[in-house]
C-alpha positions in Angstrom: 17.7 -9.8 -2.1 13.9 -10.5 -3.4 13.1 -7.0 -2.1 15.8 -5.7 -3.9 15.3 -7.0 -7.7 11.9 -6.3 -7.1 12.3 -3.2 -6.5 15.3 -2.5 -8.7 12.4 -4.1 -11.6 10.1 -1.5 -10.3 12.3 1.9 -10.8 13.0 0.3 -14.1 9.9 0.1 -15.6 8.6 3.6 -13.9 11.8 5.5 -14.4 13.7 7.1 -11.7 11.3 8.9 -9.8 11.3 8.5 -6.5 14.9 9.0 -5.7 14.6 13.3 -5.8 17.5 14.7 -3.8 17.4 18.5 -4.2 20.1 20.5 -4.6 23.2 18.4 -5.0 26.6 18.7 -6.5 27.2 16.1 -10.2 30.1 13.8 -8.9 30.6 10.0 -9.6 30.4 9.8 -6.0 27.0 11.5 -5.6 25.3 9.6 -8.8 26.9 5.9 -6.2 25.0 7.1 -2.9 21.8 8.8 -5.3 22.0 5.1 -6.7 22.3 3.3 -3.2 19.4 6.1 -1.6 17.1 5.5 -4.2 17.4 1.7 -3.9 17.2 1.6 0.0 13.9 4.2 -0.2 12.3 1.8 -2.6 12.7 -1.0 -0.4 11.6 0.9 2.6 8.7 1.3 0.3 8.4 -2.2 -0.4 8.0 -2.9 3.6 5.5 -0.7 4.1 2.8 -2.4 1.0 3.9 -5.7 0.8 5.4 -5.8 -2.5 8.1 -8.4 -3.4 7.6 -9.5 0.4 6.0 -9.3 3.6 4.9 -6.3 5.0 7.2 -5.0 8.1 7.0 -1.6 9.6 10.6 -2.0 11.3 12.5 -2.7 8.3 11.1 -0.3 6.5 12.4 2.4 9.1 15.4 1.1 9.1 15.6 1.2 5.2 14.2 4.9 5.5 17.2 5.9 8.1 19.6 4.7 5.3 18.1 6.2 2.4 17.7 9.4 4.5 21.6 9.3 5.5 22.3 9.6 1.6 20.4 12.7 1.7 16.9 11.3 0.2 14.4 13.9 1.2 11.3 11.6 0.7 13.4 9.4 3.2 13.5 11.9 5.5 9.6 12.5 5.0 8.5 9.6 5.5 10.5 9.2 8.8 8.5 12.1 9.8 5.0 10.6 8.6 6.8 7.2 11.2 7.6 9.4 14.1 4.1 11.7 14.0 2.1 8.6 14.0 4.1 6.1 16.1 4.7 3.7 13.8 7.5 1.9 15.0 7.8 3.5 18.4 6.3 6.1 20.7 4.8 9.3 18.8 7.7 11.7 18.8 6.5 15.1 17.2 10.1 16.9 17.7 12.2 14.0 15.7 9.3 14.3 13.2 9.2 18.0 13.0 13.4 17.9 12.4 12.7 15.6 9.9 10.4 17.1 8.1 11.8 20.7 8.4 15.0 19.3 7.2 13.0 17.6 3.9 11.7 20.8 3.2 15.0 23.0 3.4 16.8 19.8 1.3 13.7 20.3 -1.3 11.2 18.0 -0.9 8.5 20.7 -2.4 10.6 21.4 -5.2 10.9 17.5 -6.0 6.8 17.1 -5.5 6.4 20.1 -7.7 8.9 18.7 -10.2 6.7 15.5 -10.6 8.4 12.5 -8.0 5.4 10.4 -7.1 7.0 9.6 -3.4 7.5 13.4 -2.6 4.1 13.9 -3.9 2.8 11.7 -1.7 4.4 12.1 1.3 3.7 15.8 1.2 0.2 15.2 0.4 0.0 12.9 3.7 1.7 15.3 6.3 1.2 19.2 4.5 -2.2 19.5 6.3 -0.5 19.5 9.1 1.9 22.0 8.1 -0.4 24.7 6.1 -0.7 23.0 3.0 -4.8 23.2 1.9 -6.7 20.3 1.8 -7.0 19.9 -1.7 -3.8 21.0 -2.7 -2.7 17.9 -0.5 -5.6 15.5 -2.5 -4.1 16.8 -6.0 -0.7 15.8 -4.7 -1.9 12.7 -3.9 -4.0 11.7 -7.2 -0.5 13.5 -9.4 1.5 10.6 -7.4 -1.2 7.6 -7.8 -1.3 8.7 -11.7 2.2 7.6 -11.6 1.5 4.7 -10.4 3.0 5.2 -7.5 1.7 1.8 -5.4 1.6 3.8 -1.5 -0.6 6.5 -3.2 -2.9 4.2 -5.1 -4.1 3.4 -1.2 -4.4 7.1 0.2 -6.1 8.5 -2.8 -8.6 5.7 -2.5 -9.5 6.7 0.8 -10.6 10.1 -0.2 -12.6 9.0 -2.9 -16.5 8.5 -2.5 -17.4 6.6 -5.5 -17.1 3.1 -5.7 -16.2 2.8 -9.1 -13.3 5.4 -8.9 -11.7 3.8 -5.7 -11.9 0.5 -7.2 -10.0 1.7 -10.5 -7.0 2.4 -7.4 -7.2 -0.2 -5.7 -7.0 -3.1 -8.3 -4.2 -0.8 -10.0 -2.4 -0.7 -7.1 -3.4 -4.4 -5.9 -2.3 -5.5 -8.8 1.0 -4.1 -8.0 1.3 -6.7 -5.1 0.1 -3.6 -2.4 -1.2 -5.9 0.5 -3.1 -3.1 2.0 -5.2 -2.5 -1.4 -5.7 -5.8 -1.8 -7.2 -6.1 1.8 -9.0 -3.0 0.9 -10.2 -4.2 -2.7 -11.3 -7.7 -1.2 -13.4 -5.8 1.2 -15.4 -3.5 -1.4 -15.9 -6.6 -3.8 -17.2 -8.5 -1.1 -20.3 -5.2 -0.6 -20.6 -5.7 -3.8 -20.9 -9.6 -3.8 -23.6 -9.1 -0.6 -25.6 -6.4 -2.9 -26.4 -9.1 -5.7 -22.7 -9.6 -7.4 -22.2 -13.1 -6.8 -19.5 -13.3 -9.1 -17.7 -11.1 -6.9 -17.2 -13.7 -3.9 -14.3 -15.7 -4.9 -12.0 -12.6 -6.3 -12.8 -11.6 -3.2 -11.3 -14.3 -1.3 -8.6 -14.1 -3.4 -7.5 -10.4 -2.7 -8.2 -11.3 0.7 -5.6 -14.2 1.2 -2.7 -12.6 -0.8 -3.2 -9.9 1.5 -3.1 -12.7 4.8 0.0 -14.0 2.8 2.0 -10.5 2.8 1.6 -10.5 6.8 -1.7 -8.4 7.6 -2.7 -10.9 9.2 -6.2 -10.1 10.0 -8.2 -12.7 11.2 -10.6 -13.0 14.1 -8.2 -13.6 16.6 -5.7 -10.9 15.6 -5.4 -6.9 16.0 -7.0 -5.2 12.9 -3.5 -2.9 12.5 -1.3 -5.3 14.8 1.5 -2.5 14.1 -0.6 0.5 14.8 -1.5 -0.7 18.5 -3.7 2.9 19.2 -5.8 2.0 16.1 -7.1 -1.1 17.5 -10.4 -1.9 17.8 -13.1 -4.6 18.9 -15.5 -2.9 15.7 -12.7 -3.3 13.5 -11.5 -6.8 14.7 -15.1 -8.1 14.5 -15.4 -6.7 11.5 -12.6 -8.4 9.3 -13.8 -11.5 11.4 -17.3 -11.1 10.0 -15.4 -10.5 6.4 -12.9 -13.4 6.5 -16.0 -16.0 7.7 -18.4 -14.8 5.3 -16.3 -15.2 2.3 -14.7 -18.4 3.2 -18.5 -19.9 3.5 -19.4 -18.4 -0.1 -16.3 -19.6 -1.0 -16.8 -22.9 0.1 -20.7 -23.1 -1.6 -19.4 -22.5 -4.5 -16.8 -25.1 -4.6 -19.2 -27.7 -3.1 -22.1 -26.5 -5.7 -19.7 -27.1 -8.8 -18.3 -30.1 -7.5 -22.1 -31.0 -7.3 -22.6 -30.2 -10.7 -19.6 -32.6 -12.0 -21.3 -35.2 -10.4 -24.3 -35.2 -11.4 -23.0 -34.2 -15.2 -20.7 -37.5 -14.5 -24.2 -39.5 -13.9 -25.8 -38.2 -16.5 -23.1 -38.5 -19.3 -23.5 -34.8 -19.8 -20.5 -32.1 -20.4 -19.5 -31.0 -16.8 -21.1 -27.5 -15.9 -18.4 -25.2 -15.6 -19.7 -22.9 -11.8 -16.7 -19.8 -11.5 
């Protein structure tokens, strides 16, 4: 029910965009399971960043196979993007090529082209892989994190190479409740802390725990992707470790160094030193 006002709050204040059928005939009945496909897809999306919730690769599938049922294309897509990557199960490139074969006969290019961010997206993710150019596939995939679309906000950010233009994606998108931009934003304020930015510690730690909270779960003794078992690695794994530890011991200086500075403003009569 939480993922479901939040997402029906979502399509409100972006419009309906994500819910691009194709071709379809105008019937009451059709406008109900749009309605119902459009819903379900959002909260598929919802499972997959974070927002309004945890983050849970299962239910989002399941979400996807409902929305897809109703005859949402980017459903469909993104069921593809599940089975060529083994998401939720074994990689299985004949579902995903069906799927995605079937998206692209029910429109899904003609809904990317007509503007819907999750089309956009999804088609920037997998039309490498099925002829689309490279940088056809990075416009696609800046057009859809322009809309503020959350999902995109984190894929564009990976192809960009300037700090300053990732992080513009990342808080947008972080901001959004995306757990995997916040992980990601945490991580790129905490270079930046390291390189001189001391300021940049505790946000830091922030991003980082309301990323923990939405079920990443990345801490020393966990997987780096828990759900993506073949991306697993010790490097990765050590290296969140190293992240987490280091940022809660800035943290914790900080907060011990202001306290400090209470006290001794308490001795002294003085106004308390305010330490962020």
């Amino acid at each position: 029910e939480k993922l479901a006002a939040f997402a029906m709050k979502k399509r409100q204040k972006v419009g309906d965009l994500n819910g691009c059928h194709g071709k379809r005939p105008e019937n009451l009945q059709h406008l109900v399971s749009k309605e119902e496909a459009d819903l379900a897809f959002d909260i598929g999306i919802n499972f997959i960043t974070g927002q309004g919730g945890k983050v849970d690769w299962h239910a989002a599938a399941a979400k996807f196979r409902e929305a897809s049922a109703k005859g949402h294309v980017a459903a469909m897509a993104y069921l593809a993007w599940m089975c060529t990557l083994g998401v939720v199960g074994p990689i299985d490139t004949e579902r995903a090529a069906k799927l995605w074969d079937l998206a692209i006969k029910l429109g899904l290019r003609s809904c990317a082209h007509d503007g819907d961010p999750a089309s956009m997206n999804i088609l920037s993710c997998l039309g490498k892989r099925h002829g689309l150019h490279l940088k056809t596939c990075i416009e696609l995939c800046r057009g859809s994190a322009d809309a503020s679309f959350s999902d995109a906000c984190n894929d564009y950010a990976a192809y960009l190479s300037r700090d300053a233009e990732k992080l513009h994606y990342l808080q947008k998108s972080a901001q959004l409740e995306n757990a995997w931009c916040q992980h990601k934003l945490s991580f790129l304020l905490f270079q930046e802390a390291l390189q001189g930015a001391s300021d940049k510690f505790v946000p830091a730690y922030e991003w980082m725990r309301k990323a923990e909270a939405a079920g990443l779960r990345k801490t020393a003794t966990k997987a780096y992707l828990e759900d993506f078992p073949d991306f697993n690695s010790d490097i990765m794994i050590k290296q969140w470790a190293d992240h987490t530890a280091k940022l809660a011991s800035k943290v914790a200086e900080a907060e011990k160094f202001e306290t400090r500075c209470k006290d001794l403003s308490k001795l002294s009569g003085e106004t308390a030193i305010s330490v962020s």
